[in-house]
N, C-alpha and C positions, 0 to 999 in steps of 0.2 A: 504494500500500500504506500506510495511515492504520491500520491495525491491525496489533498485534504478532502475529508468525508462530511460532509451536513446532514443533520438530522433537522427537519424545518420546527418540532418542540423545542430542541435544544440548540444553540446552533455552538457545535464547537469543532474541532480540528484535530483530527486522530492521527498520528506519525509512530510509523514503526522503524525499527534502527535499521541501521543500514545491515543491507545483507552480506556486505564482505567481511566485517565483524565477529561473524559466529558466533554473538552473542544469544542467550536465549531471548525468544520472545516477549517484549515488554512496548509497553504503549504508552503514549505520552497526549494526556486528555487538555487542550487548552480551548478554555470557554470564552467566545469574542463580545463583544460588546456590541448589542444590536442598536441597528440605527432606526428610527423609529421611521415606521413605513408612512405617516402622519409628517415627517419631517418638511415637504413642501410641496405642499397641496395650493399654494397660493391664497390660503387664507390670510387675515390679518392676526400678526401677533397676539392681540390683545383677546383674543379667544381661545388661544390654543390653552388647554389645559394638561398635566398632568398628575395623577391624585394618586395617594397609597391608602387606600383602608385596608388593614389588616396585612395578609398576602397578597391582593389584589393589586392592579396598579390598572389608573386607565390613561389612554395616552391617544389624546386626540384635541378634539373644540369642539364648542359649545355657540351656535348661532343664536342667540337671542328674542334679534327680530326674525324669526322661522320657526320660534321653538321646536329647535332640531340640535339634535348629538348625532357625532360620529368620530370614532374611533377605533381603538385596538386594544384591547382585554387582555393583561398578565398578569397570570399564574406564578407565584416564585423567580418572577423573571422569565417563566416559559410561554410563548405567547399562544393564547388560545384562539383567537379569532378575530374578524371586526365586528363591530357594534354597531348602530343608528336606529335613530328613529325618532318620534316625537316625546320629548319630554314632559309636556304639556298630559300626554297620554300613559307615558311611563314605556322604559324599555326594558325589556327584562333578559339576559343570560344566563341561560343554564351548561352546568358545566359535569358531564361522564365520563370522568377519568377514572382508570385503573386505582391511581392514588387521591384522586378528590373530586367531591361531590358536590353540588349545590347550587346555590343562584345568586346573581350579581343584579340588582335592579336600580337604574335611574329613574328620578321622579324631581317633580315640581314642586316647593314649597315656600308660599309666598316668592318672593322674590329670588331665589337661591335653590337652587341643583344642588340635591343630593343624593348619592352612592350607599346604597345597603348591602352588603354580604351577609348569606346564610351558605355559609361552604365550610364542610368536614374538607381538612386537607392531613392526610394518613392518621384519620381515626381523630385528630384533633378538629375540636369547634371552632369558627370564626363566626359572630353574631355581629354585626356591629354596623355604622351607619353615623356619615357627618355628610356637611354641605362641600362642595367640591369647586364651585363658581356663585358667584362672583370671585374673586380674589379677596382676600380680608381688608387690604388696603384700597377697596373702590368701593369699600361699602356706607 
């Protein structure tokens, strides 16, 4: 294996030694730093959000005048999928993994976006739920 490997959950780069060596088989796991697929979509700064509740993280923006979200849902840093919809309505993701279960939901409250997690992630609870936008300092 002379070429780096991707897994699209995790994204890292698997290198085995070289073969004139004769060393035995050992592998070398380095994990890269994702660039957020949200990174430039040509929105305006001043939307884009990124939030951690819990293990969750969302990484995208928040249009206000559309009451609309969209972005990209991480797991421990593993990226689950994208997200959208109307906030106003509520979006809700659900998540079947081997190792974690549960549901991520946006929603509307007064003025301010907030992120709920109800996700087991190996066997441990995640309950929890704050506001994600506005920004605390435009409030």
């Amino acid at each position: 294996m002379d070429k780096a490997t991707h897994n699209t959950g995790a994204v890292i780069q698997v290198n085995s030694p070289n073969k004139e060596n004769n060393l035995p088989d050992a592998f070398t796991f380095i994990q890269h730093v994702q660039q957020s697929p949200m990174a430039d979509v040509g929105l305006p700064k001043s939307h884009h959000v990124r939030a951690n509740v819990g293990p969750v993280t969302f990484d995208g923006y928040i249009l206000p005048e559309k009451d609309t979200l969209m972005g990209v849902l991480y797991l421990l840093n593993i990226q689950l999928g994208k997200v959208s919809g109307s906030i106003e309505r509520g979006v809700k993701a659900t998540a079947r993994l081997a190792s974690a279960t549960g549901d991520v939901v946006f929603f509307k409250q007064d003025k301010e976006v907030w992120m709920k997690i109800d996700i087991s992630v190996i066997g441990a609870p995640w309950k929890m739920e704050q506001a994600i936008w506005p920004p605390k300092h435009h409030k």
